[in-house]
N, CA and C of each residue as an Amber inpcrd file, in Angstrom:
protein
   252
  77.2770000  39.7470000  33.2700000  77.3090000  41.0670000  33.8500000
  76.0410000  41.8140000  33.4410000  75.2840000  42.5620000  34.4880000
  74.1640000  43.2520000  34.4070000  74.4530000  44.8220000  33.3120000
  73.3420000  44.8040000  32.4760000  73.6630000  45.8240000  31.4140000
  72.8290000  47.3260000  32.3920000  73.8570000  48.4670000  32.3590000
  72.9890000  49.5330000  33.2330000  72.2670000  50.4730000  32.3460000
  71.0390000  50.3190000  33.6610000  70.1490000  50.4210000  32.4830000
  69.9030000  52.0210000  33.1530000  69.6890000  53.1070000  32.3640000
  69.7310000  54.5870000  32.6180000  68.5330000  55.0980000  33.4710000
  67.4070000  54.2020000  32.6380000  65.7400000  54.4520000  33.5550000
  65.7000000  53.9510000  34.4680000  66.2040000  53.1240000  34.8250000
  66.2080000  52.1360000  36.3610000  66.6320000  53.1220000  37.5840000
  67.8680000  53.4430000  36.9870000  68.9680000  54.4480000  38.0450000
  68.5730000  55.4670000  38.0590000  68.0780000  56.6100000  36.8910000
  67.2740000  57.3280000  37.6470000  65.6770000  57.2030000  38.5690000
  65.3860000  56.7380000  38.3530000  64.1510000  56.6480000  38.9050000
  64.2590000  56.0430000  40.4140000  65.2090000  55.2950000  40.5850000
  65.7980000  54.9870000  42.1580000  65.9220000  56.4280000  42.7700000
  66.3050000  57.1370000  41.9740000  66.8240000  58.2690000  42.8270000
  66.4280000  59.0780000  43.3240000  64.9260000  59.3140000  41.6010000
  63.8230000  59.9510000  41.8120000  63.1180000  59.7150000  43.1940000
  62.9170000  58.3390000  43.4780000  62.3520000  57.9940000  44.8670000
  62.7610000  58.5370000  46.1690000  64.3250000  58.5460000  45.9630000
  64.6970000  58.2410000  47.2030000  64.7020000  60.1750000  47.5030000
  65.1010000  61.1510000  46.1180000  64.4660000  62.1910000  46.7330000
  63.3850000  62.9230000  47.1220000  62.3100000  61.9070000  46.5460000
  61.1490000  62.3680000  46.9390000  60.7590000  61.9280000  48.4750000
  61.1600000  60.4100000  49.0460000  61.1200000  60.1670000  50.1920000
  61.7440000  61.4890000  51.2450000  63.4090000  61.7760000  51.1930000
  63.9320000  62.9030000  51.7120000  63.0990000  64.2300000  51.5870000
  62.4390000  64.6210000  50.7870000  61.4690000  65.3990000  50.4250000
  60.2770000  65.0450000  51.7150000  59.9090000  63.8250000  51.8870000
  58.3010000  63.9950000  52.5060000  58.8900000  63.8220000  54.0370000
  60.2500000  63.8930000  54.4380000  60.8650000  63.6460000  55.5290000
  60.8570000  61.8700000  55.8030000  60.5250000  61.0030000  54.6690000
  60.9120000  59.8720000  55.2250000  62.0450000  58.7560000  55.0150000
  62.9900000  59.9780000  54.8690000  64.5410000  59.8550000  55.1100000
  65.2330000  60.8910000  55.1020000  66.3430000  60.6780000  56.1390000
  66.9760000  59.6360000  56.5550000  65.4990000  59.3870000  58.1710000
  65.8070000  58.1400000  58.6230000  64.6220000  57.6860000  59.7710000
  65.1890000  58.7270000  61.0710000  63.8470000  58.8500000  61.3320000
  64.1050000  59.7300000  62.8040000  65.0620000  59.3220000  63.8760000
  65.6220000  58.1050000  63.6780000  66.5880000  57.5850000  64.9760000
  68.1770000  58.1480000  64.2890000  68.0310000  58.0750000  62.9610000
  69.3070000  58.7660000  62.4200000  69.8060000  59.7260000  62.0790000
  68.2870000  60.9770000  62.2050000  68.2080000  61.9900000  61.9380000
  68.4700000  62.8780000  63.3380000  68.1430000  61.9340000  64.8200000
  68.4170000  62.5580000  65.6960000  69.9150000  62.3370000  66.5000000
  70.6400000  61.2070000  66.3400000  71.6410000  61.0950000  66.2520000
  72.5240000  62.2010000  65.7550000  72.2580000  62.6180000  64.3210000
  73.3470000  63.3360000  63.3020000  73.1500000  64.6870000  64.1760000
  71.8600000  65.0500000  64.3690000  71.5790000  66.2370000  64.7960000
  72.4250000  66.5990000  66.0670000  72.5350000  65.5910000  66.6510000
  73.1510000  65.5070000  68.1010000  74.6820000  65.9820000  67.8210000
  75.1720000  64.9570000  66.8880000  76.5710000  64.8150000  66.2590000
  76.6950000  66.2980000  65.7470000  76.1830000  67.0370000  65.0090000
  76.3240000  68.3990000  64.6840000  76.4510000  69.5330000  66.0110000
  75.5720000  69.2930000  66.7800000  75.5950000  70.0930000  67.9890000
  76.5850000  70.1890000  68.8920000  77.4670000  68.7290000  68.9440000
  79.1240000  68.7620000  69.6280000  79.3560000  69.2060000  68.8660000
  79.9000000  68.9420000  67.5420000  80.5730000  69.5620000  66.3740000
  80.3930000  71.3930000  66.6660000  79.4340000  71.5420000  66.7410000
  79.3080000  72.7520000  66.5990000  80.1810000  73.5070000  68.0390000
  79.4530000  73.1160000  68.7960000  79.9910000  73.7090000  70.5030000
  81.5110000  73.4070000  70.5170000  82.2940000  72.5040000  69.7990000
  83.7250000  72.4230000  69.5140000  84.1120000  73.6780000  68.3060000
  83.5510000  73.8260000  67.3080000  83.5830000  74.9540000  66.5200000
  83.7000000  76.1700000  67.2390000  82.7290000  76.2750000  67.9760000
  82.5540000  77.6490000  68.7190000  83.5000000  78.0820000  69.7490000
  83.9230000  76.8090000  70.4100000  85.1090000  77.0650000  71.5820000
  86.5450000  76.8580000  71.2180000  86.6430000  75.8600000  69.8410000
  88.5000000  76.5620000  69.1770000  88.2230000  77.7290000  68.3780000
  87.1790000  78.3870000  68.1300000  86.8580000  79.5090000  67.3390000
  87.2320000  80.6360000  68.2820000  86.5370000  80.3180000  69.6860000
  86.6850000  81.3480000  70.5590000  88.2400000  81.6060000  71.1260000
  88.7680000  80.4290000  71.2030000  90.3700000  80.4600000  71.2970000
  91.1260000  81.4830000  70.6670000  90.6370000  81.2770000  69.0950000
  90.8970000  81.8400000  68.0990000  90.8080000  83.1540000  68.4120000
  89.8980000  83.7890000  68.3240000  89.3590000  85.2330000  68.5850000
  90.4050000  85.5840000  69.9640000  90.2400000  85.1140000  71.1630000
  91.2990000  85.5040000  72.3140000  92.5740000  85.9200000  71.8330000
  93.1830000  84.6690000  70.8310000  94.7800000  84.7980000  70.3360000
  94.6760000  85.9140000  69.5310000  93.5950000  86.5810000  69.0420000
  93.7490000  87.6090000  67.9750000  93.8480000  86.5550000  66.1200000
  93.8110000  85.3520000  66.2190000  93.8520000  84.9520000  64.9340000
  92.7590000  84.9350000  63.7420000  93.1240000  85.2000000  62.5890000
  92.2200000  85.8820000  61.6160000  91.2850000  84.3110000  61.3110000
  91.1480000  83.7240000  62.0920000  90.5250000  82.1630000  61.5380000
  89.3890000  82.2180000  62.7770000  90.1030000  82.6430000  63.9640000
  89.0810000  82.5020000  65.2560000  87.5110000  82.8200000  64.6960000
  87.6380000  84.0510000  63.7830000  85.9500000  84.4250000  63.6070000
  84.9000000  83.4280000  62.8290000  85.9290000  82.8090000  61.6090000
  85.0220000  81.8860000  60.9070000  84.5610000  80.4790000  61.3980000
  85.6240000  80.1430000  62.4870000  85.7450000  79.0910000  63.1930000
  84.4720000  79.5200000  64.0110000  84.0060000  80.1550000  65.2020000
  83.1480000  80.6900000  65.7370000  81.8380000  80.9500000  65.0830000
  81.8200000  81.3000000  64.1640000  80.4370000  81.6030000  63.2670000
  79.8470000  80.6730000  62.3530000  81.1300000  79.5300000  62.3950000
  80.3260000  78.0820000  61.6460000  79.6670000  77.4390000  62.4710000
  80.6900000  77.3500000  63.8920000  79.9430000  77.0600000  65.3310000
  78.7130000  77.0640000  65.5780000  78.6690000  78.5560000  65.3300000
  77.1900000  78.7580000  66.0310000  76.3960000  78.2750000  65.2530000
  76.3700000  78.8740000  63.5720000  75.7550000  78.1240000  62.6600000
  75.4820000  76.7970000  62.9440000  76.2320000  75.6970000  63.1280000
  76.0110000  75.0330000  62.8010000  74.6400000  74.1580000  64.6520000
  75.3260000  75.0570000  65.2910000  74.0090000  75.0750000  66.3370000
  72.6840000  75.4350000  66.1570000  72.8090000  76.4130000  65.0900000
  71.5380000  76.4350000  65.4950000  70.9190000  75.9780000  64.7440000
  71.4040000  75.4400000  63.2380000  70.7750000  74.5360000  62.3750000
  70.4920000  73.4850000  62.8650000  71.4190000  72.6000000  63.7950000
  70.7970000  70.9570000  64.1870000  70.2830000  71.9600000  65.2470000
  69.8690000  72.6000000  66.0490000  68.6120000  72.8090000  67.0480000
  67.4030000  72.9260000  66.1030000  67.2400000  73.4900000  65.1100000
  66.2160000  73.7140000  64.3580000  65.4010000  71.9890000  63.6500000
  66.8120000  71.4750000  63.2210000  66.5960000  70.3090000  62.9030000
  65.8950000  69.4710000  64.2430000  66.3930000  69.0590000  64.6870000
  66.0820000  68.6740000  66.4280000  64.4160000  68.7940000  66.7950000
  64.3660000  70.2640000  66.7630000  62.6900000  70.3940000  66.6660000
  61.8000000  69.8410000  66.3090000  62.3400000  70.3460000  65.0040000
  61.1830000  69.9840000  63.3620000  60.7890000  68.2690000  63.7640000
  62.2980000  67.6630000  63.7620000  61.9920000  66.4800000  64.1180000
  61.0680000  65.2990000  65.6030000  61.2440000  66.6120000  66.0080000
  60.8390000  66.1330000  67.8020000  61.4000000  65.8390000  68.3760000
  62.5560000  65.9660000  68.5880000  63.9690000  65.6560000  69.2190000
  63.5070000  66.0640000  70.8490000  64.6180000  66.1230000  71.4360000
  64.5570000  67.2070000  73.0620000  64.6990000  68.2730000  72.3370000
């Protein structure tokens, strides 16, 4: 059995946040995917949110405002990246 070694494991990690750091991770085919995946997510947020708000329920607003949030973060993302 391999003995764990403390400098090894950090320093993997060190890498891998410095890669995420220079944007070269996660890869642009997975980064535009997720982005995509956030943007339904979101437009589903926004329209049981909006439900919400119609019925008068005290959830409709946060539901709605993560929504949008969360639109306009993967649009931003989307960009940066070169997405559509």
């Amino acid at each position: 059995m391999k003995k764990f070694d403390l400098k090894e494991h950090n320093q993997k990690y060190i890498v891998f946040a410095k890669n995420a750091a220079r944007g070269m991770y996660p890869t642009k085919k997975s980064a535009l995917v997720g982005s995509r995946v956030g943007i339904v997510l979101g437009i589903l947020f926004s329209v049981i949110g909006g439900c919400g708000l119609i019925l008068k329920c005290i959830w409709g607003m946060g539901g709605f405002l993560a929504g949008v949030l969360m639109i306009i973060s993967n649009a931003f993302n989307l960009k940066r990246i070169g997405g559509e």
